[in-house]
C-alpha positions as CSV (number, residue, x, y, z in Angstrom):
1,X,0.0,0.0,0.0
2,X,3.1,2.5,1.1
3,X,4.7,1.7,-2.5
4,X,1.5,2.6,-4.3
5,X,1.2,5.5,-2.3
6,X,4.4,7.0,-3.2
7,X,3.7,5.4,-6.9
8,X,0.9,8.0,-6.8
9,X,3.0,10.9,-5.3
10,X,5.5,10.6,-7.9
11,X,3.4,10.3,-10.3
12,X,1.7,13.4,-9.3
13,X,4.5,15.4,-8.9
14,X,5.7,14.5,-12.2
15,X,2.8,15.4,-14.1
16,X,2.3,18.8,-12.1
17,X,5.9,19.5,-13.5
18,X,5.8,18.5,-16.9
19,X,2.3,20.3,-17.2
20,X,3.9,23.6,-16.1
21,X,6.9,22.9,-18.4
22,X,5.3,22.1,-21.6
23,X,3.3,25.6,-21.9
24,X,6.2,27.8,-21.2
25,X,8.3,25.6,-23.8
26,X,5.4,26.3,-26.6
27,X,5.5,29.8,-25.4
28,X,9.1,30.0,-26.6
29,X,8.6,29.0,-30.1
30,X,6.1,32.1,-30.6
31,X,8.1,34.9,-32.0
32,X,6.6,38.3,-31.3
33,X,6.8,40.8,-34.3
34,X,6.3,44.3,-33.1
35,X,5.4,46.9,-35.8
36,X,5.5,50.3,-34.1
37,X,3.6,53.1,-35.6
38,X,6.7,54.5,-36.7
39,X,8.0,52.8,-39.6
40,X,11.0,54.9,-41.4
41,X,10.8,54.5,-45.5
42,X,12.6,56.6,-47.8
43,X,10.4,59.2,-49.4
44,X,9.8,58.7,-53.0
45,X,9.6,61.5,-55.6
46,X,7.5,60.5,-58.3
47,X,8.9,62.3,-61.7
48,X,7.0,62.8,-64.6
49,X,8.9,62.4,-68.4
50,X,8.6,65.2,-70.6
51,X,7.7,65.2,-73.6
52,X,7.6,67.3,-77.0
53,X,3.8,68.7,-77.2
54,X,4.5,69.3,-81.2
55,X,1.4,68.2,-83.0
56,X,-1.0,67.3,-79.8
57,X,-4.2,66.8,-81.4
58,X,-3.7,65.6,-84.5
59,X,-5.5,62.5,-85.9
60,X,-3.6,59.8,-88.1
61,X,-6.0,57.3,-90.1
62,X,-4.9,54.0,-89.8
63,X,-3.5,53.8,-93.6
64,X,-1.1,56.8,-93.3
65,X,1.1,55.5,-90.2
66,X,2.6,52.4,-89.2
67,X,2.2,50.9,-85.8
68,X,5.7,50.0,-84.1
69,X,5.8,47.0,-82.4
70,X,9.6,47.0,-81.4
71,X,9.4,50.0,-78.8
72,X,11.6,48.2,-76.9
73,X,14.5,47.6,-79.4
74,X,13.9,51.2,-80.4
75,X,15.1,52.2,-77.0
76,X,11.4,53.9,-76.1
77,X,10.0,53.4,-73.0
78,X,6.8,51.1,-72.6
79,X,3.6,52.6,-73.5
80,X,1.1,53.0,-70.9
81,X,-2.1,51.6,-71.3
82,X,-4.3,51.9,-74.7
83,X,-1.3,54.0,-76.1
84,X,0.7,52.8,-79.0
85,X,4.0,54.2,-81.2
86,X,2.9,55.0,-84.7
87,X,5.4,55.9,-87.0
88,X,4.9,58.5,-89.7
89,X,7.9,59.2,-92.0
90,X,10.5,59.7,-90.2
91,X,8.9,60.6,-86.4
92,X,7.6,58.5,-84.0
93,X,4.5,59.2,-82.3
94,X,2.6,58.5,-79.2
95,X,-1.3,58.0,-79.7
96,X,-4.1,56.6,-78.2
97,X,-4.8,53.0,-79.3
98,X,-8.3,53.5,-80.6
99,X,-8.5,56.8,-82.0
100,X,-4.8,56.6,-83.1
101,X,-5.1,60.7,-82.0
102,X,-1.4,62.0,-80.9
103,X,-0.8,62.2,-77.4
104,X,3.0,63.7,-78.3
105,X,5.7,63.7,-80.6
106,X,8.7,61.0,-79.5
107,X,10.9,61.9,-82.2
């Protein structure tokens, strides 16, 4: 009865240890990430490119210009959205997409 006893005690006294252990040892793995309110970034300056206005307005029809596809190799820099290079002689142009109207004169 005495060795079941302390059987029980021990067993108790193990169990109250390890159940006191085993939180603060899954606490540990948690890594808290602060993010304070005061972040420092760099400030960015947004600049636009100019370019030539020369001939804002003007509308091309669709047999008079040539589209260029090879902006890239041309060393121009992408066109935004619904814009396209249209050549016409020897400038380039910047027009709308649709309208083919010139936005500005690239060269």
């Amino acid at each position: 009865m005495r060795n079941s006893i302390k059987r029980g005690v021990a067993i108790c006294a193990l169990a109250i240890g390890v159940a006191s252990i085993v939180p603060v040892a899954a606490m540990a793995d948690r890594v808290v990430v602060k993010r304070g309110a005061q972040v420092h970034t760099s400030k960015v300056v947004v600049v636009k490119q100019q370019r030539h206005k020369h001939k804002v307005g003007h509308r091309f029809r669709k047999q008079d210009v040539v589209v260029v596809k090879n902006w890239r190799a041309r060393g121009l820099a992408k066109p935004g959205r619904n814009e396209v290079y249209v050549a016409n002689g020897d400038s380039i142009y910047l027009a709308a997409a649709a309208t083919l109207l010139v936005k500005a004169l690239v060269n």
